[in-house]
C-alpha positions as CSV (number, residue, x, y, z in Angstrom):
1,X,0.0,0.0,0.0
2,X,2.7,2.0,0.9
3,X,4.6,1.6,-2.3
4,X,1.4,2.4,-4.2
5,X,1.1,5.7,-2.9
6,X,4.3,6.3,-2.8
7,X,3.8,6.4,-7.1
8,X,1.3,8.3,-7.2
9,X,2.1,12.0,-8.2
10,X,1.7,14.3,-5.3
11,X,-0.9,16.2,-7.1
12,X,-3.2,13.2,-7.4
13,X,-2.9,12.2,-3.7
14,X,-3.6,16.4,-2.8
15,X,-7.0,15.9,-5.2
16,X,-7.7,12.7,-3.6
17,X,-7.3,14.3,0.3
18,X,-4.4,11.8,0.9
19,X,-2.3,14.1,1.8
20,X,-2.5,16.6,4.7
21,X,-1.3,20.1,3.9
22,X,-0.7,20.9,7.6
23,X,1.0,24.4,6.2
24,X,-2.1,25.1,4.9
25,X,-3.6,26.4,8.0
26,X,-2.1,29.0,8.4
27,X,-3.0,30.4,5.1
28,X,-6.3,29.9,5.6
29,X,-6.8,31.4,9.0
30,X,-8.6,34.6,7.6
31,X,-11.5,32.0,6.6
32,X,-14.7,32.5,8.9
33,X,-15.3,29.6,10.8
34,X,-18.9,29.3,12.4
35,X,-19.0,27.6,16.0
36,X,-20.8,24.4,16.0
37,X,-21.6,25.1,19.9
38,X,-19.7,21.8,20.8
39,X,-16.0,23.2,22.1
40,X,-14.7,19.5,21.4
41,X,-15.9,19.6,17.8
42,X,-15.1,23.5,17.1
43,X,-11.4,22.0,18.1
44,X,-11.4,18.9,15.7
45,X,-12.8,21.1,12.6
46,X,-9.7,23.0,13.1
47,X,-12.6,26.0,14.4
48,X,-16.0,24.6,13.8
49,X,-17.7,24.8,10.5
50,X,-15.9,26.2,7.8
51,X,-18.4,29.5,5.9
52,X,-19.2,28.1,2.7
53,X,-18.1,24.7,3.0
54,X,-20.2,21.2,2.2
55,X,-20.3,19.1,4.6
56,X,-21.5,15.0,4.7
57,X,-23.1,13.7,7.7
58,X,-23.5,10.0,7.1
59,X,-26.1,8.8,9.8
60,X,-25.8,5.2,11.0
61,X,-29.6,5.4,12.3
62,X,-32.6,8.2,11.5
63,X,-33.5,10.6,14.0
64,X,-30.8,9.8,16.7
65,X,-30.1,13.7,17.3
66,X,-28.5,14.7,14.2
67,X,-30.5,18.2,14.1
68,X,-29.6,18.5,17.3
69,X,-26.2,18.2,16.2
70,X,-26.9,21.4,14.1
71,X,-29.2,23.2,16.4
72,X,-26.4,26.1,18.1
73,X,-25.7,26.9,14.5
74,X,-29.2,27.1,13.6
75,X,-30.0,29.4,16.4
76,X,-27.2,31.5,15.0
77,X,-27.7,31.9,11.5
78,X,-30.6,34.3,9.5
79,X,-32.1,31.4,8.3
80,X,-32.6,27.9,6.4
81,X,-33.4,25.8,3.8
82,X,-34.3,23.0,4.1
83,X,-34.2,20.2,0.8
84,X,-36.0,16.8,1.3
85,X,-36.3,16.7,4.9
86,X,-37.7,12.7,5.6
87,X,-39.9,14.3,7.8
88,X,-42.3,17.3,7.5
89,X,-40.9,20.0,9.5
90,X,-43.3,20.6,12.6
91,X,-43.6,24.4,13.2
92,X,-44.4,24.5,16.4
93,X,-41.3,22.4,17.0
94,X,-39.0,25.2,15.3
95,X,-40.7,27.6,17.7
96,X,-39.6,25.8,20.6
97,X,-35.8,25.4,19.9
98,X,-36.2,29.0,19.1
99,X,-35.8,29.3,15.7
100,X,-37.3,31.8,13.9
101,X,-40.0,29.9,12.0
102,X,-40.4,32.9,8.8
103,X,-37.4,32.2,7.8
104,X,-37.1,28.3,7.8
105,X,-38.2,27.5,4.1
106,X,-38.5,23.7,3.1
107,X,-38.5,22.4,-0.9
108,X,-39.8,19.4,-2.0
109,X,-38.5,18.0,-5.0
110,X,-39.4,14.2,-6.8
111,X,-35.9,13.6,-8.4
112,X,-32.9,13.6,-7.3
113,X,-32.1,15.5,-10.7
114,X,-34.5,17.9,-9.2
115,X,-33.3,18.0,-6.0
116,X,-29.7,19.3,-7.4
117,X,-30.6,21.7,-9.3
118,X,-33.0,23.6,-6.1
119,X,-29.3,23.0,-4.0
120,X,-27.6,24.6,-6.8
121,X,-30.2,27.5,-7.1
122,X,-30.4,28.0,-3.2
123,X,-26.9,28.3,-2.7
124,X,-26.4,30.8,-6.4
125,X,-29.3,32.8,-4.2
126,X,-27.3,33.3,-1.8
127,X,-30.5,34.5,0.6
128,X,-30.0,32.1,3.4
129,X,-26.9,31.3,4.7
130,X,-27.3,27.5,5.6
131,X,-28.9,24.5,3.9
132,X,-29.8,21.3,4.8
133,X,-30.2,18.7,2.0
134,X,-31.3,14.8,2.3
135,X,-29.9,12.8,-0.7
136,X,-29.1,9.1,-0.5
137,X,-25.7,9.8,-2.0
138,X,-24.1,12.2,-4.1
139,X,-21.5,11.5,-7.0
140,X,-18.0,13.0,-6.5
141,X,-18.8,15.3,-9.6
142,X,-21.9,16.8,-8.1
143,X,-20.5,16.9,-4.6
144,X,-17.5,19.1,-6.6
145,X,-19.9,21.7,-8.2
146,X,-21.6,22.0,-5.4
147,X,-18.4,23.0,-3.1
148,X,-17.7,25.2,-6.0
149,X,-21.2,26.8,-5.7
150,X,-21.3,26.9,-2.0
151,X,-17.7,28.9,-1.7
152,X,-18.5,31.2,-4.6
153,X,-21.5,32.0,-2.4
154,X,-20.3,31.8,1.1
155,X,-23.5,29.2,2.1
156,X,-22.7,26.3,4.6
157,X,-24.0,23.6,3.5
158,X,-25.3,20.1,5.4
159,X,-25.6,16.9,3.0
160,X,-27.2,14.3,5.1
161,X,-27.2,10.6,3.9
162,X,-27.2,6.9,4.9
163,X,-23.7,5.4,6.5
164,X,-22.1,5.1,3.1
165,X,-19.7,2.1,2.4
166,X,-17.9,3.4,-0.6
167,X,-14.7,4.8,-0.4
168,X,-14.0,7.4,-3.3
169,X,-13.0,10.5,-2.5
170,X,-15.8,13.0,-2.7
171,X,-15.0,17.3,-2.0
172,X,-16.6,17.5,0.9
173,X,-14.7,19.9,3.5
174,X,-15.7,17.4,6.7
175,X,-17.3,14.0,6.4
176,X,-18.8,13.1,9.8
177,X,-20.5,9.6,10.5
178,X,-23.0,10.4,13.6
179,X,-24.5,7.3,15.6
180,X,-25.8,6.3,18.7
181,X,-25.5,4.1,21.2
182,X,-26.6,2.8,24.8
183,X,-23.6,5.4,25.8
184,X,-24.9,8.5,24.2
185,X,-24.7,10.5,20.7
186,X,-21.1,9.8,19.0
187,X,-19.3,11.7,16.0
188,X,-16.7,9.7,13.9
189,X,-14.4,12.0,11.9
190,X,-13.9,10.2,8.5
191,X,-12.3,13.3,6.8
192,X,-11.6,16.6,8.0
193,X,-9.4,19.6,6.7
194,X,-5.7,19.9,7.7
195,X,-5.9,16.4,10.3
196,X,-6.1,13.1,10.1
197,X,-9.8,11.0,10.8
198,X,-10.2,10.2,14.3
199,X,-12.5,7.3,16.1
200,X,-15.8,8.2,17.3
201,X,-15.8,10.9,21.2
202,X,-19.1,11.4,22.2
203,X,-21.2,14.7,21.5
204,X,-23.8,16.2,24.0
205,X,-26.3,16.9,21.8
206,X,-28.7,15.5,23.9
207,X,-28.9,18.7,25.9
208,X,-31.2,20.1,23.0
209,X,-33.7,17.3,23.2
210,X,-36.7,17.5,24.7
211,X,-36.9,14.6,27.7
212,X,-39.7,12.8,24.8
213,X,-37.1,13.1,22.2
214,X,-34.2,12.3,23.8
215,X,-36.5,8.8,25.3
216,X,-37.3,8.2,21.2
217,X,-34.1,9.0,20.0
218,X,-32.7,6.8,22.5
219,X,-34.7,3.5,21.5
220,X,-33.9,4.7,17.6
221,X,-37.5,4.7,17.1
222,X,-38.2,9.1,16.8
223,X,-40.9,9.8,13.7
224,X,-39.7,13.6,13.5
225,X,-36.8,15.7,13.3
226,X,-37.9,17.4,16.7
């Protein structure tokens, strides 16, 4: 293995995120960062979430917290779209975790072909700052365009999908597998910028559940994102 990377021009392994461009960091440290409202994960992303980045969150079961995950930042920004959510979003439930429910704005969409090019027009809008999107998985082409897109227009972007077994590279800035356990709400670092992956630390997400959430999300059996 060693030998084969070794071969490989060093532009190919940089393209492929093989390599980690630790030097890089330092240029980059005018970039905006936006807090996730977890100090332990602001520290692993180098920060916390990257303005204008795309970011994967691969979920190993439904509903086990993952808005929650997103919920500080939520709090935080103007406003959201939101692009195939598997649930309808509950308003009253928005109003509760205090976010402000006139500027929460969900699409539906019945292809995926669809459902690429409302990403692509949300983030060339540039009107809210974050979006959520649902797809099942996303080629490495379209996950490129849409980093392009998403840095052009300074949007943060959230692709949530199913644990994903593949192992092409794809552009996202972080790639984050979130599960859960007997032990509480984990995050497993698959890819982040500037640092190696890391094995799963737990997350206290569960802070921002409701006590009938947090009992649902705990038995992996929650029919809503709140």
């Amino acid at each position: 293995m060693v030998s084969t990377i070794a071969a490989q021009p060093i532009q190919e392994l940089l393209a492929k995120g093989l390599v980690w461009q630790g030097q890089q960091q330092l240029e980059d440290s005018a970039q905006r960062y936006l807090s996730t409202g977890y100090p332990e994960l602001d520290k692993t992303l180098g920060g916390g979430w990257l303005a204008g980045s795309v970011n994967e969150l691969q979920l190993a079961q439904n509903y086990s917290g993952e808005l929650a995950l997103l919920l500080p930042l939520l709090r935080e920004v103007t406003g959201t779209v939101w692009l195939n959510p598997p649930q309808e979003p509950y308003a009253p439930g928005w109003h509760h975790q205090q976010l402000d429910i006139t500027q929460q704005y969900v699409i539906r969409t019945e292809t995926e072909r669809d459902a690429l090019w409302a990403l692509q027009q949300s983030l060339q809008a540039g009107c809210m700052p974050v979006v959520l999107a649902w797809f099942a998985s996303l080629s490495a082409t379209a996950v490129r365009l849409i980093q392009q897109c998403a840095q052009q227009h300074q949007v943060t972007v959230f692709v949530f999908t199913s644990e994903q077994s593949q192992t092409e590279a794809r552009a996202y800035t972080n790639r984050l597998l979130l599960e859960r356990s007997a032990k509480g709400f984990f995050v497993n670092v698959l890819k982040r910028r500037y640092g190696w992956p890391l094995p799963p630390f737990p997350c206290a997400v569960d802070r921002h559940l409701p006590k009938r959430r947090l009992a649902k999300a705990t038995a992996q059996v929650v029919h809503g994102p709140w």
